[in-house]
C-alpha positions as CSV (number, residue, x, y, z in Angstrom):
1,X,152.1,35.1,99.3
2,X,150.5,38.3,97.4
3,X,146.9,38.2,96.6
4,X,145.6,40.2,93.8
5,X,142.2,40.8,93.4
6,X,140.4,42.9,90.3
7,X,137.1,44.0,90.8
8,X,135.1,45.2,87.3
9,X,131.9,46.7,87.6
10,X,129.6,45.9,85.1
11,X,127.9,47.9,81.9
12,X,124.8,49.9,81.6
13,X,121.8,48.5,81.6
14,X,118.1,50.0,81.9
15,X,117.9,49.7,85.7
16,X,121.3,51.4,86.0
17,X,119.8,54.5,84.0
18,X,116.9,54.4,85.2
19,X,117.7,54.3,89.0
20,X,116.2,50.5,89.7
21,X,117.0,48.5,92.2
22,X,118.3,45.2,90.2
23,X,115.4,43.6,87.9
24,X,117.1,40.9,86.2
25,X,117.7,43.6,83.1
26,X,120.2,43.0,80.3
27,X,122.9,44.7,79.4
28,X,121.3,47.8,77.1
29,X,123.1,48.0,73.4
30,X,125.5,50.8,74.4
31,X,126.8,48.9,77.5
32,X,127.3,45.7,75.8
33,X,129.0,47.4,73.2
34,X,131.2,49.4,75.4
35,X,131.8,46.2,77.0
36,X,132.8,44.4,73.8
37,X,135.3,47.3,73.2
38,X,137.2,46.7,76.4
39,X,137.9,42.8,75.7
40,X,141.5,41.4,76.2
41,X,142.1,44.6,78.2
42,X,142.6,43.2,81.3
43,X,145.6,41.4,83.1
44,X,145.4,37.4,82.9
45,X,144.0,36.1,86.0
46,X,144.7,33.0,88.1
47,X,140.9,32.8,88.5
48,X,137.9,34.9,86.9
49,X,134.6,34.6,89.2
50,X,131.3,36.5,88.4
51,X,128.4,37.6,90.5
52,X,125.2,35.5,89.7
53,X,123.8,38.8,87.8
54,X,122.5,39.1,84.5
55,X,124.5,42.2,83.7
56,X,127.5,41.4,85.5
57,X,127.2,37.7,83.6
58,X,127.2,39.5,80.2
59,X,129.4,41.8,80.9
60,X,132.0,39.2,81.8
61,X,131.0,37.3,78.8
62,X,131.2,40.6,76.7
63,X,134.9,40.8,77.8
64,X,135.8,37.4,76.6
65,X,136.1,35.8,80.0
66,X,135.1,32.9,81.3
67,X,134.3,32.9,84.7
68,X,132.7,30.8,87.4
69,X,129.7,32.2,89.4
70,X,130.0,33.1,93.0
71,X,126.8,33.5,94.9
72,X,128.8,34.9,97.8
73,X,130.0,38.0,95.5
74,X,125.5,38.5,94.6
75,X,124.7,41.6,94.7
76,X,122.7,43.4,97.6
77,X,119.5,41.6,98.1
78,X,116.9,44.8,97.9
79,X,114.2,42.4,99.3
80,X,110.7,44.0,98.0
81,X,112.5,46.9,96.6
82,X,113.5,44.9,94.4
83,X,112.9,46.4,90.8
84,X,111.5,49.3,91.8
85,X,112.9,52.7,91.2
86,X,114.5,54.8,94.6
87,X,111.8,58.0,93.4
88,X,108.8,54.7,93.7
89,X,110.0,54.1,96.8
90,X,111.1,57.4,98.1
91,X,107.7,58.4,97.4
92,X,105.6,55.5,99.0
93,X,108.4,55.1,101.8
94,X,110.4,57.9,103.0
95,X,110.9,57.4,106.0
96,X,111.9,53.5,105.7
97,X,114.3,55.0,102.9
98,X,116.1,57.5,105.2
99,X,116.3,55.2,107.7
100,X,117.5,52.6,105.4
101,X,120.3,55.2,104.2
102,X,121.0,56.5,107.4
103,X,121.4,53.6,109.1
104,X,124.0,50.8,107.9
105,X,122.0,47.8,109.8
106,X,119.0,49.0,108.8
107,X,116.8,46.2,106.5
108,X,113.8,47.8,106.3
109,X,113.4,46.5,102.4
110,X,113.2,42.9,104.0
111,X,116.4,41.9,102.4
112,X,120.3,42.9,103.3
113,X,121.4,45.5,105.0
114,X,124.6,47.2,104.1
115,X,126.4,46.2,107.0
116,X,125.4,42.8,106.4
117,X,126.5,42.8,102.8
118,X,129.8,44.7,104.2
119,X,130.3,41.2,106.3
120,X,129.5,39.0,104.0
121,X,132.0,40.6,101.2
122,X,134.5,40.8,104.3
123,X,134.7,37.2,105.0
124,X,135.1,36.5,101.2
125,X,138.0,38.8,101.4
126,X,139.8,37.1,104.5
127,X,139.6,33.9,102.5
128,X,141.0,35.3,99.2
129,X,144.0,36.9,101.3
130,X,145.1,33.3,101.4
131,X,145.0,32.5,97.8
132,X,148.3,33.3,95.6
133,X,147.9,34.8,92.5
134,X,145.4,37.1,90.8
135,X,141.6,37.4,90.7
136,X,139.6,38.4,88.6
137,X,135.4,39.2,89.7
138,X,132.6,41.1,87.6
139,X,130.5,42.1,90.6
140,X,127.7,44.9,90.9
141,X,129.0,48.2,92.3
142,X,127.9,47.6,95.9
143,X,130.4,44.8,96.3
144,X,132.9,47.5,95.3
145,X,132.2,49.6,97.6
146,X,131.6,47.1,100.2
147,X,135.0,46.1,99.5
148,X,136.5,49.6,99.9
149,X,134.9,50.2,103.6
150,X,136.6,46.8,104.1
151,X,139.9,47.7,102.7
152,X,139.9,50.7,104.7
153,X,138.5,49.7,108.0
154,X,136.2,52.7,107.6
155,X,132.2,53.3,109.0
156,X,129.7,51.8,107.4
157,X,127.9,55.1,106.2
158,X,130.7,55.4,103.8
159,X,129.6,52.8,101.4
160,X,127.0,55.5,100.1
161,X,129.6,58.1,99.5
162,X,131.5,55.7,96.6
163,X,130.5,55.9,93.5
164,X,131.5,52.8,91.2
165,X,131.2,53.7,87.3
166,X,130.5,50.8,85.0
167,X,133.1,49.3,83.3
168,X,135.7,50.6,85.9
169,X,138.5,48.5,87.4
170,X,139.1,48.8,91.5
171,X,142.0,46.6,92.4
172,X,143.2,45.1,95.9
173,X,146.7,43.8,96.9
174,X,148.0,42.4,99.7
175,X,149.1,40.0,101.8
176,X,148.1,38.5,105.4
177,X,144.9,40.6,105.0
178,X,146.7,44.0,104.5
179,X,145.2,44.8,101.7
180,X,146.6,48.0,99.3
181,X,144.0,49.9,97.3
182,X,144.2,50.9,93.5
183,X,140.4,52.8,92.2
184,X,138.7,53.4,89.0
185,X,141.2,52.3,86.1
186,X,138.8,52.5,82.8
187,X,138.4,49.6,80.9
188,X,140.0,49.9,77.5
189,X,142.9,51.9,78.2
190,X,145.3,49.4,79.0
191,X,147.8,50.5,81.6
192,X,151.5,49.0,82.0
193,X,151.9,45.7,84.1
194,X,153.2,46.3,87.6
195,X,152.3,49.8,87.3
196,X,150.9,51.5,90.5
């Protein structure tokens, strides 16, 4: 049995630009566009899931799929960070914000930590491994990355040395849990089937 899994990042919005910590934002005209342009694109999937996200929900709906929410694929809960830019909070809290990237348990925000969100998008991957078939997910970046210090087995303090550009396809393969790992295909240049 050979699991598939696709993971799409989602288009620009205003936070993205703007360096916010999720707000709730739409996509902005130029990401929904961009994301209109990449439709039927992608491989057909078994199963298309979405994160509960505004952007991630339009940018799935912008790519002509229909896909079923998983909270467990959310992004990072930024607790009262929460729609506020990293310069606000650098400013009013730099130490809490070193500490906060230095440290992959640190929660300082009142919400996740990234070791926390790298467990909870690990046990969503140990139950995939045992589903057939491809996936398909429009998740926010930081489940990418989680899911590439996953893949890899590697530290924690990776996850902030991954950058995930929207509209960008990371896929996983694998099966009993050994998972293979394909980065950053472009939406909108269709690539071969198979092709690795």
């Amino acid at each position: 049995m050979t699991s598939r899994v696709t993971f799409v990042s989602p288009a620009m919005n205003r936070s993205v630009r703007e360096a916010r910590f999720d707000d709730g934002s739409p996509l902005d005209a130029g990401g929904a566009a961009r994301a209109r342009s990449a439709a039927g694109t992608l491989s057909a999937a078994d199963r298309v899931l979405v994160s509960p996200t505004v952007r991630c929900r339009e940018t799935a709906s912008a790519l002509g799929l229909v896909a079923v929410e998983a909270p467990e694929l959310g992004g990072m809960d930024m607790g009262r960070w929460r729609g506020r830019t990293l310069g606000e909070v650098s400013a009013e809290e730099p130490d809490q914000v070193a500490h906060w990237l230095a440290d992959p348990a640190a929660a300082l925000h009142g919400g996740e930590s990234v070791r926390a969100l790298c467990e909870r998008v690990g046990r969503w991957l140990e139950a995939t491994a045992q589903t057939d078939g491809r996936t398909l997910v429009v998740v926010e970046p930081e489940i990418v990355r989680a899911t590439v210090v996953r893949v890899l087995a590697a530290h924690e303090a990776t996850f902030w040395r991954l950058d995930v550009p929207p509209l960008t396809a990371t896929e996983i393969s694998g099966r009993s849990g050994r998972w293979n790992l394909r980065l950053g295909q472009t939406l909108g240049a269709r690539e071969p089937e198979g092709g690795h």
